[in-house]
N, C-alpha and C positions, 0 to 999 in steps of 0.2 A: 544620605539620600539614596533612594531606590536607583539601580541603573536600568532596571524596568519599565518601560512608558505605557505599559498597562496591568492592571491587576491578573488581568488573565495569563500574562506571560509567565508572572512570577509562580502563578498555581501550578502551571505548565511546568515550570525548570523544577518545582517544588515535588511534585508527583511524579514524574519520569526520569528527570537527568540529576537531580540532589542526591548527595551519597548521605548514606547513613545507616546506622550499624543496625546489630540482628532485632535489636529492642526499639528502630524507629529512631532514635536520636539522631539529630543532624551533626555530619562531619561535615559538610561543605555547607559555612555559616551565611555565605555570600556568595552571590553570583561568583565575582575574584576567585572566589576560593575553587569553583569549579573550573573555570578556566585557570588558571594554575595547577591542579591536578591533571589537566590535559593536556596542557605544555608541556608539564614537569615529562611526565610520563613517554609521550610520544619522543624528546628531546636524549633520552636516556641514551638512542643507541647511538648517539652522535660523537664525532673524538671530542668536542667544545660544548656539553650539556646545556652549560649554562648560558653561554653568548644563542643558541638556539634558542631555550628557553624564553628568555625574553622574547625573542623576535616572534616563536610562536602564540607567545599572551598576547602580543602587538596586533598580529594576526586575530583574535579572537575576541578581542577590547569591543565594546560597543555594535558584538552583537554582526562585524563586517566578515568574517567567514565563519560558517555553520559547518562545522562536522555535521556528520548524521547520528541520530540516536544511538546508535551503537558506541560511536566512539565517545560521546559527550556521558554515556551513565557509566561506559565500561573500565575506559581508560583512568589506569592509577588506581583502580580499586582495590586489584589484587584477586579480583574474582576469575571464575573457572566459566567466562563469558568470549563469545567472538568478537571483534570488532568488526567484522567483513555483515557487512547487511544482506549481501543474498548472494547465492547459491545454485546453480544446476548441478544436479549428483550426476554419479555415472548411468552412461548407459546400460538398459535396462535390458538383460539376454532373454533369451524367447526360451525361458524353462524354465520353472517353477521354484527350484530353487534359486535358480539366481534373483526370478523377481523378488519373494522376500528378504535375500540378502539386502538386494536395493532399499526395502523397506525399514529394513532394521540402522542402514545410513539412515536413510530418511530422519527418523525419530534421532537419531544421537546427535543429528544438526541442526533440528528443531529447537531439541531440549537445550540446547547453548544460545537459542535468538534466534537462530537464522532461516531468514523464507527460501525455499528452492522452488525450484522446476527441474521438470520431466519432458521426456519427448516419448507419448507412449507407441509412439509408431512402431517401435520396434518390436513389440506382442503382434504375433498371428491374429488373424480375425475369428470375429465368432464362427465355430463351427467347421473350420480349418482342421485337419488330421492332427492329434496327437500320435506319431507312433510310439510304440513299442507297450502301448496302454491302453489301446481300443478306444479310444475316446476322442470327444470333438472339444475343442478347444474353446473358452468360456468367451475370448473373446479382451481387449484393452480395457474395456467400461467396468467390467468385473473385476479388474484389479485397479481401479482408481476408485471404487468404491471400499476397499481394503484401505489404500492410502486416507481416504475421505475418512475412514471411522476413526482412523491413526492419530489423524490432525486432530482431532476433536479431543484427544485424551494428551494433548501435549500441550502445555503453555510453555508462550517462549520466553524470554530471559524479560524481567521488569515486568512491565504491565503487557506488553503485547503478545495475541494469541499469533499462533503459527500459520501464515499464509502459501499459497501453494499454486503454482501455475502448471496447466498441464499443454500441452500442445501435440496436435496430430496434423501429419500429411496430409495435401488436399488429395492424395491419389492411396490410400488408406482404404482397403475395402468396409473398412467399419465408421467410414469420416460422415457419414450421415446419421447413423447413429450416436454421434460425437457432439452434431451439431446441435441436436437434439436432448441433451442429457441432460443441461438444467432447465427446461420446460417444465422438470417433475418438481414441484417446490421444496421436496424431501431431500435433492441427490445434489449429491457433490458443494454442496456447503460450502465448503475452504478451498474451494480451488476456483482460481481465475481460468476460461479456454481460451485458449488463441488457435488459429487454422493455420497450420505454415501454408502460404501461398506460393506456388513457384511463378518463375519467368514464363512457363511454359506454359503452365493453366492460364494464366492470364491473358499469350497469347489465342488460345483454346476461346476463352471467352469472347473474346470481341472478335474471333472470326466464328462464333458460334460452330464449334466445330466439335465431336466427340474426344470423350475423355476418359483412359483404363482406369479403374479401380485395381492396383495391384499388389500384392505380395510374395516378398522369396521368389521375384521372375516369375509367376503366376498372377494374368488379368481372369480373377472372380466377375467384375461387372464391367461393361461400358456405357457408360450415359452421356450425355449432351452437357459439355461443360458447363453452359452460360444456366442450365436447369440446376447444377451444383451450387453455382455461385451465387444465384435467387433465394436455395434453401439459407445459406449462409448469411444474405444480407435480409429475408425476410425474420430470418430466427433472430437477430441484433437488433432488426425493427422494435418485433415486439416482445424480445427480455434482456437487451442488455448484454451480451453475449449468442456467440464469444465473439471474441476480439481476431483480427485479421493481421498478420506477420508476413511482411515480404522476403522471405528468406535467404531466394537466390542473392537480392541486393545484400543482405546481411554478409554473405559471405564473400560477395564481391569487391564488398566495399572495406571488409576486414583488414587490416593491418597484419591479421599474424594467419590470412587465408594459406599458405605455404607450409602449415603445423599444424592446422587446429579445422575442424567443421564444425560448424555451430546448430544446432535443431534445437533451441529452447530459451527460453530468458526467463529471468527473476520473475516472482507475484505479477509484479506491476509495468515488464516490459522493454525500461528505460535499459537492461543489461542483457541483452545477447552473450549467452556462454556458452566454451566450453564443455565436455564431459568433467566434473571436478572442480568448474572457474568456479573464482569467487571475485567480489569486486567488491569496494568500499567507495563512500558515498561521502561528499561535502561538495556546499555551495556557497556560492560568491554571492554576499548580499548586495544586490545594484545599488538600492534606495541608501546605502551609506556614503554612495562614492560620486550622486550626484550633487555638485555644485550650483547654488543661486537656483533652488525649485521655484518653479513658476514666476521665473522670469524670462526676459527675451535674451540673459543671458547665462539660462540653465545649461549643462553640460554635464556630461561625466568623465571626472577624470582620466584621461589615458594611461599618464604615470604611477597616481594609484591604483589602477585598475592592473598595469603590469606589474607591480611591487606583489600585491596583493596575492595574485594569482602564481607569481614563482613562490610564494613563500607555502602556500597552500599546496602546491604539489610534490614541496619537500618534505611536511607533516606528514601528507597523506600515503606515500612513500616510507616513509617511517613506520606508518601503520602496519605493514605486511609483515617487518621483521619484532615491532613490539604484539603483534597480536596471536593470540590462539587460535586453535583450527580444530572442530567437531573431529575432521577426520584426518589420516595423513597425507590422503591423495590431493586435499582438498589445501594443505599446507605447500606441498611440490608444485603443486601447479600454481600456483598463487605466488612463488618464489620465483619458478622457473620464468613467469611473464611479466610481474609486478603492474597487474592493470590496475589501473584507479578509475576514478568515475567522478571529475570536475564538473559541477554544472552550475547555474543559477538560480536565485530566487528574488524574487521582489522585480522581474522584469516588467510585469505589467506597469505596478505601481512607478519605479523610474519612468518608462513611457510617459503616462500622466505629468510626471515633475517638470519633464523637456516639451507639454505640450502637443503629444503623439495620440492621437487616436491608435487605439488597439486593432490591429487588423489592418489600418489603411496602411496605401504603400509606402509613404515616409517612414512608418512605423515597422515597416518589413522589414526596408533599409534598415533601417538604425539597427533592428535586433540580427542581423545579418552584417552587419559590421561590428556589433560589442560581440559576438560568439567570433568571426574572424578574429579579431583580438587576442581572445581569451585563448581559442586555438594557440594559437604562434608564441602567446607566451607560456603558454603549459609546455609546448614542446621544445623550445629554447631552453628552459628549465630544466626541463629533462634529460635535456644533450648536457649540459652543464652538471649535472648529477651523475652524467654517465661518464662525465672525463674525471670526476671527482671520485666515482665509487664502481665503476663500472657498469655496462650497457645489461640489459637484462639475459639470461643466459640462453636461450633461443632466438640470440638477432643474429638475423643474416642480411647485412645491405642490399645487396641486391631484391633481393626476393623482398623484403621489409618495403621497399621504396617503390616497385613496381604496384602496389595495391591499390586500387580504387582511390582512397581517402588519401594518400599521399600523394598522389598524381594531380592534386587540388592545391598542395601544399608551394608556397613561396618558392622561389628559385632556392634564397639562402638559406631557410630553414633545412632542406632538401640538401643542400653543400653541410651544413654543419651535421645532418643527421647521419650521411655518408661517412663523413670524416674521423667522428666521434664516436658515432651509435645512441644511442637510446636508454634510458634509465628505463621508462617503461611502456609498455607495449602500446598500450590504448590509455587516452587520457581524460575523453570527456565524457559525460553522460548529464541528461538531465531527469533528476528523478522529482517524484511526487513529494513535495518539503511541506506537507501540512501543520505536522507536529512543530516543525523546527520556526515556521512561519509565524507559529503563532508565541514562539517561545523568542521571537525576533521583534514582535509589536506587532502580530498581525500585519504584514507583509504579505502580500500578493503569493500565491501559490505558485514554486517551480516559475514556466512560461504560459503558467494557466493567466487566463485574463482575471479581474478583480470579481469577486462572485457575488458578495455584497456590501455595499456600502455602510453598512452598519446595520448592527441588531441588538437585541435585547437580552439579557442574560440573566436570567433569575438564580441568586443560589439561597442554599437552605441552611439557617444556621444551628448549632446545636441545640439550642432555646425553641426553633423548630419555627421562630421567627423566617422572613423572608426577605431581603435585601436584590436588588435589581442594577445592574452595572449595564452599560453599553457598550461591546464590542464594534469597535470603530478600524476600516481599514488604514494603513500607514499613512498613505498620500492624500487619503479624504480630511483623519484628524490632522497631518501637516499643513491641507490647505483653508481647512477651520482655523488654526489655529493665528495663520497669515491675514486671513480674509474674514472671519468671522463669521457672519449667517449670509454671507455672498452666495447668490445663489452655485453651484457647480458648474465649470466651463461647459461645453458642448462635445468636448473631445473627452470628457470623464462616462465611459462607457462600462456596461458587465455582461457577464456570461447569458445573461435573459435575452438583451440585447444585440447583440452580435451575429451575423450569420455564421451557418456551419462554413463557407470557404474562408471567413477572417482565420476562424482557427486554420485550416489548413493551409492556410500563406503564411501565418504565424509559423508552424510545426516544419512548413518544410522550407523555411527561411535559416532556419535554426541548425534542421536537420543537418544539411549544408555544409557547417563546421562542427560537426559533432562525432565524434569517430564512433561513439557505439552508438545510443540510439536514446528516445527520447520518452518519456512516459506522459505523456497529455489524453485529456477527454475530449473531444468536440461537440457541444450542447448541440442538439439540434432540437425545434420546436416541438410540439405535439402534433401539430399540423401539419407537419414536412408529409409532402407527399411520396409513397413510396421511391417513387423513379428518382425525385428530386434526391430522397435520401442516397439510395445506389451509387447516384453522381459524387457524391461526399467520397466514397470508399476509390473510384475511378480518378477523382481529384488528386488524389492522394497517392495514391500509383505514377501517377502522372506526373506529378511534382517533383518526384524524387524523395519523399519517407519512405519509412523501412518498416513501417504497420499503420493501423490506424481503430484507434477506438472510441464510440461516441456513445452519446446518452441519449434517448428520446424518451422524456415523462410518459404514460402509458399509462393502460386500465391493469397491464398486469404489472409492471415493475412498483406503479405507482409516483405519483408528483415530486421530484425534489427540493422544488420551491414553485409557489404561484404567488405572481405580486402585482398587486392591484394599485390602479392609480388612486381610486377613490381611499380617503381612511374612513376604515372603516371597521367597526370594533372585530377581531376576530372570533371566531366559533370558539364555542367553549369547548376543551380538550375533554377527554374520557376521564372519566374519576380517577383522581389520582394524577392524573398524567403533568400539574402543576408544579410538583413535585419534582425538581430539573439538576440540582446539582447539589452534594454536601462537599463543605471543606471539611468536614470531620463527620464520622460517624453518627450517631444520636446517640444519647444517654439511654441506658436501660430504665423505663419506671419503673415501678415499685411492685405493683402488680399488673398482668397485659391479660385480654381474653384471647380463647384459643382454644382450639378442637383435637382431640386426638384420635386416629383411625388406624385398623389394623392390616395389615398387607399380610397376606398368607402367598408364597410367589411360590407354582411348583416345584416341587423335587426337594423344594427346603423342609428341613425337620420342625424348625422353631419358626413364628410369625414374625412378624418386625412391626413393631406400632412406631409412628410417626406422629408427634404431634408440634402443632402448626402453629403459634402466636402472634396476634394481628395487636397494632397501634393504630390508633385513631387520629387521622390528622384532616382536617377541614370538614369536619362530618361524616366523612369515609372511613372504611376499615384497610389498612394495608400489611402484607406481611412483613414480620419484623422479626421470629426467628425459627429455628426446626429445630428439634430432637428426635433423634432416631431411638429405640432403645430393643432390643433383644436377648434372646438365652442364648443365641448360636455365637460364642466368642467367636468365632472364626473370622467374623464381619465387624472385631469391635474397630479395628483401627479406622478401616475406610468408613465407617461408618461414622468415630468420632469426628475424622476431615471431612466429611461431606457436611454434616450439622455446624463446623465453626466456618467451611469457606460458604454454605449457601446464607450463611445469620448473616454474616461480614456483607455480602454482597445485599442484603435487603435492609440490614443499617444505613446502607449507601445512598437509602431512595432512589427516587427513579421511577423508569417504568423499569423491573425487574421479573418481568414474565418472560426473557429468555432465559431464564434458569430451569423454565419448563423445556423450552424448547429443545436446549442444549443436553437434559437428560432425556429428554422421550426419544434424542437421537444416537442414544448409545447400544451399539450392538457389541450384544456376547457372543467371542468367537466361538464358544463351545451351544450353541444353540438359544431363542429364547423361549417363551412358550403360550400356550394359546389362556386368555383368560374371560368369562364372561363372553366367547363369543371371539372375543377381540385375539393377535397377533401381538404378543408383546417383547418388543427385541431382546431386553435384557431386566434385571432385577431395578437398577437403576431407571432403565426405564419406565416400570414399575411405580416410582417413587416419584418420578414427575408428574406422572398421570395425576398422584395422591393430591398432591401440591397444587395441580391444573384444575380439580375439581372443587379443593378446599377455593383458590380465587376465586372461580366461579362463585360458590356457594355465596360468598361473601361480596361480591357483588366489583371486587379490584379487577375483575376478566368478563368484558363482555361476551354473551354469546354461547353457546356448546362444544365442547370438543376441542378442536384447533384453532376458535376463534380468539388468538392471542392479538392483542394487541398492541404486539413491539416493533411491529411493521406497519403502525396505522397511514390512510393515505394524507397527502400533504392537505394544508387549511389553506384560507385564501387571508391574506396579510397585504397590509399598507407599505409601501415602499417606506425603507428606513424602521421597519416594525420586526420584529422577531422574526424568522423563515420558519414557517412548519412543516418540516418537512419530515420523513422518518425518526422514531424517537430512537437516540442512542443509547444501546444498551449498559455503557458504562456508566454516563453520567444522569442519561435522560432528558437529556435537553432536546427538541424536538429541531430538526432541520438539518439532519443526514442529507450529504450530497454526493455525487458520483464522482469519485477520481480515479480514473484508469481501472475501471472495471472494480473497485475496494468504493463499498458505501465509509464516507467517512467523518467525524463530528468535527463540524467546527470551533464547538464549545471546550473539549477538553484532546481533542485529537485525535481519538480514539479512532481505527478502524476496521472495518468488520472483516476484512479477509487481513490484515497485517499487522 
């Protein structure tokens, strides 16, 4: 029997976290088999393997703690992968070579998995003297567009592409054009922005009072704080970005503030590091540990929930000395501190079990007493590790105990941390559990509220047939399955529903006990009126978080979901666009029609003919695979891998018109060249253009030019019907939604910045 409760988990562990060899064969036959390779594994550095062993399958049974991607595909395979999920590299020196040093880390961290961040504050501004070279300085935006091209040519370890956070000072003379950078729908692709915010601007703001723009002890501008901070929440209005970081508080409230300054965090936020930190990432699943759902005498257990949580910190702990590291700064310092990043997922859906509205105050309490909890027993744990194996090798009591987050902390916790020390530095984090979520039964996301109660799922089989499954949230099929077509209580609420301050008494209920920091979205409506929106980001200051980042549907971002009370049949999708998910490739027929066209790209000796072959599916033409072919060997290798990974990706169905996307956006460091009028970055981009015109032609790409259709805007859908929201470019299922600043799919996990 499947330990599965839904088909899409198992596609889920089946695609991502399943081992299997270079030929596709499955070594891990069985979920067991996967969590036994990650006991096994993690248990190894133990003096008692085995007595761990078990304890951590026990931990991992049914689905009740989730490592993070990293550790569920990496661990016991023996590959040349990291287990550390994210990453800030080093600081970044203000001289040309040292910046590409940074870049060439960059990529060696990438290419093993792992998302970083930057803090680019540390580049000069545009314009700025170069000495000793006559020259003015290009400026931070100039060299995150070097990183931007970088990312684009690295895939990271499994299925996911490499994501990237950049962040700048709000006293930055370049921080307006910062704020500014992805307005251009061309720029900076792979990178999430966040503004460090200091104490101080903020004071600035709400006394409306002037603010330097400075660098290297030189103020370039002074402007009117509260006019700064309008460009910042007007540019988030209307694209999404960037994202706002409290950073004074980050460091204040730091544990290891007496070593270390923090200016940057992971892709997605939840991890303040570090020059070099790295942090690894599992979550406590709630909906396993509550007892008697939906009755009046629902609970969650406290004894499992402390079982559970010491045994989780001991794994995750394990993880530092069984895992590998991109680089070696990036191993010392991950030794020297041994941070981990405990967090949650399924909080919503628990809420629901015990009867909690999401957001009201009961519900605040509650999730401000399960994170107290989980707190005190992480760090109990940790004392306990540290009289076992010793405290991490940077504690100093004192200075350790004086910090922000520990001055919160129990009397006795405080006495055992004195006495003992500390296994490791920082314990908790809540990160964005999409993937893991849905590889859990579709559980509630992180401390995100429930997004939708159920949706539609079309997949496409090799016969080319079409089969439809319903994606159901955890606690909705739990309370189906209790209550049958009952209708839903009144306190079963979601993200459509909710005001933006639920989320923020949410986020900073949590915040509270949480030593680093938190990765959430806060939907706010379409309608939110600018001022009212502002109040969201002041809320949130206010509260005590340590950033804040929301979504507001838009004419530019585009709808995430719109859901209608009426049912009502939905708009037909663009050609093609029906076409939403393969478990398997398609079969090649026998004979396919197809066009072949010739690319002549300057400065090259010999042409490159491209030709393109379309499959017919519902009356439509869509592509289905490329060949490249040429006289210039030079180009045969990349050109054979470009023709079997872009065939591979269009077997896949879909909407696969980011394959245009993603080559029209490759630039050649060595120049590209003018064609027909037009600027064209590179050779490759060249070949997308080919691709972009042949869709066109055939009618799979509405429109001219750039009008691709892999961003279409949302449809309007029946509550409980499919979400149409953005198509994702892996699987194509339509109803991409916003987590912490990464669009990302519900249907296979996929997301577009991680």
């Amino acid at each position: 029997m499947s330990r599965f409760s839904a088909p899409i988990a198992e596609q889920i562990w089946d695609m991502k976290y399943r081992l299997k060899d270079g030929a596709g064969q499955s070594l891990d036959l069985s979920i067991e088999d996967s969590w036994r390779r990650v006991a096994r594994d993690l248990a190894r550095v133990e003096k008692d393997p085995a007595q761990w062993e078990d304890r951590f399958y026990a931990a991992l049974e049914d689905f009740r703690f989730l490592p993070a991607g990293r550790i569920l595909a990496g661990a016991g395979t023996g590959r040349e992968v990291t287990l550390f999920n994210c990453f800030v590299m080093g600081t970044i020196p203000d001289s040309l070579a040292g910046i590409f040093d940074m870049l060439k880390e960059a990529a060696l961290t990438m290419q093993q998995g792992g998302g970083i961040g930057y803090d680019f504050s540390t580049i000069r501004p545009r314009g700025a003297e170069v000495k000793g070279v006559a020259a003015d300085a290009s400026g931070p935006l100039s060299f995150m567009d070097v990183w931007d091209a970088m990312c684009r040519t690295i895939m990271s370890a499994g299925s996911r592409r490499g994501a990237m956070m950049a962040t700048m000072r709000c006293d930055h003379p370049d921080i307006e054009t910062f704020i500014q950078a992805k307005q251009d729908s061309a720029r900076l692709r792979m990178f999430n922005l966040s503004v460090l915010v200091t104490d101080a601007f903020m004071e600035a703001v709400k006394a409306d009072g002037p603010w330097d723009l400075k660098f290297g002890g030189k103020v370039y501008h002074t402007i009117q704080a509260r006019d700064l901070w309008n460009r910042i929440m007007r540019a988030t209005y209307d694209y999404a970005e960037p994202g706002v970081i409290f950073i004074d508080r980050i460091n204040q409230q730091n544990n290891l503030n007496y070593c270390e300054t923090i200016a940057a965090t992971n892709p997605c936020g939840e991890q303040p590091l570090p020059p070099y930190g790295a942090c690894l990432l599992g979550s406590i699943n709630l909906t396993r540990l509550v007892e008697a759902p939906f009755t009046p005498e629902a609970r969650l257990n406290p004894e499992a929930l402390d079982e559970l949580v010491r045994v989780a910190v001991r794994m995750m702990d394990n993880v530092v000395d069984a895992s590998k590291f991109p680089l070696p700064q990036q191993a010392a310092e991950a030794q020297a501190k041994r941070r981990i990043g405990l967090g949650v997922t399924g909080l919503a859906d628990a809420l629901l079990m015990l009867g909690l509205r999401y957001g009201a105050d009961d519900a605040v309490a509650q999730t401000r007493a399960w994170m107290k909890s989980i707190a005190r027993s992480a760090y109990l744990a940790s004392v306990d590790l540290a009289r076992e194996k010793g405290a991490f090798p940077l504690f100093d009591a004192e200075k350790y105990l004086a910090s922000g987050f520990m001055q919160r902390m129990d009397e006795d916790v405080r006495e055992a941390v004195a006495q003992h020390g500390i296994r490791n530095a920082l314990l908790t984090s809540i990160a964005p559990t999409g993937t893991i979520s849905l590889y859990a039964g579709n559980v509630s996301s992180g401390i995100e509220p429930v997004f939708a109660y159920a949706y539609t799922r079309k997949v496409l089989q090799k016969d080319g047939s079409r089969t439809e499954e319903e994606v159901v949230d955890y606690a909705v099929q739990m309370w189906r399955d209790l209550h049958g077509d009952a209708p839903l209580p009144d306190h079963f609420v979601n993200a459509q529903t909710l005001s933006p301050m639920d989320h923020v008494a949410m986020q900073a209920a949590a915040q509270e006990w949480v030593d680093s920091s938190i990765s959430k979205t806060i939907n706010c409506p379409e309608d939110i009126s600018f001022e009212d929106f502002k109040d969201v980001y002041l809320a949130a200051w206010d509260q005590g978080c340590k950033g804040c980042t929301t979504y507001r549907p838009n004419d530019v971002t585009g709808s995430v979901l719109s859901v209608s009370e009426k049912s009502e049949e939905a708009p037909q999708a663009d050609k093609g666009a029906d076409v939403v998910y393969l478990t398997e490739p398609l079969e090649r027929p026998a004979a396919l029609e197809g066009s072949t066209y010739k690319l002549k790209f300057p400065g090259s000796e010999h042409a490159i003919y491209i030709t393109i072959n379309d499959i017919v599916q519902a009356d439509h033409r869509r592509p289905f695979e490329v060949f490249i072919n040429s006289k210039n060997m030079e180009h045969f290798a990349w050109t054979v891998a470009l023709t079997r990974m872009i065939s591979a990706v269009f077997r896949r169905g879909g909407d696969v018109s980011f394959v245009v996307e993603e080559l029209k956006a490759v630039f050649d460091p060595r120049g590209g060249a003018w064609m027909e009028g037009r600027y064209v970055p590179s050779i490759l981009a060249a070949i997308g253009g080919v691709i972009e015109r042949h869709m066109i032609s055939t009618g799979f790409l509405a429109g001219e030019g750039m009008a691709l259709k892999s961003d279409p805007k949302a449809e309007l859908v029946a509550v409980g019907e499919r979400p149409r929201g953005p198509a994702c470019p892996s699987c194509g299922q339509y109803g991409m939604r916003m987590i912490e600043g990464c669009m990302t799919c519900p249907s296979c996990g996929h997301s577009k910045c991680g």
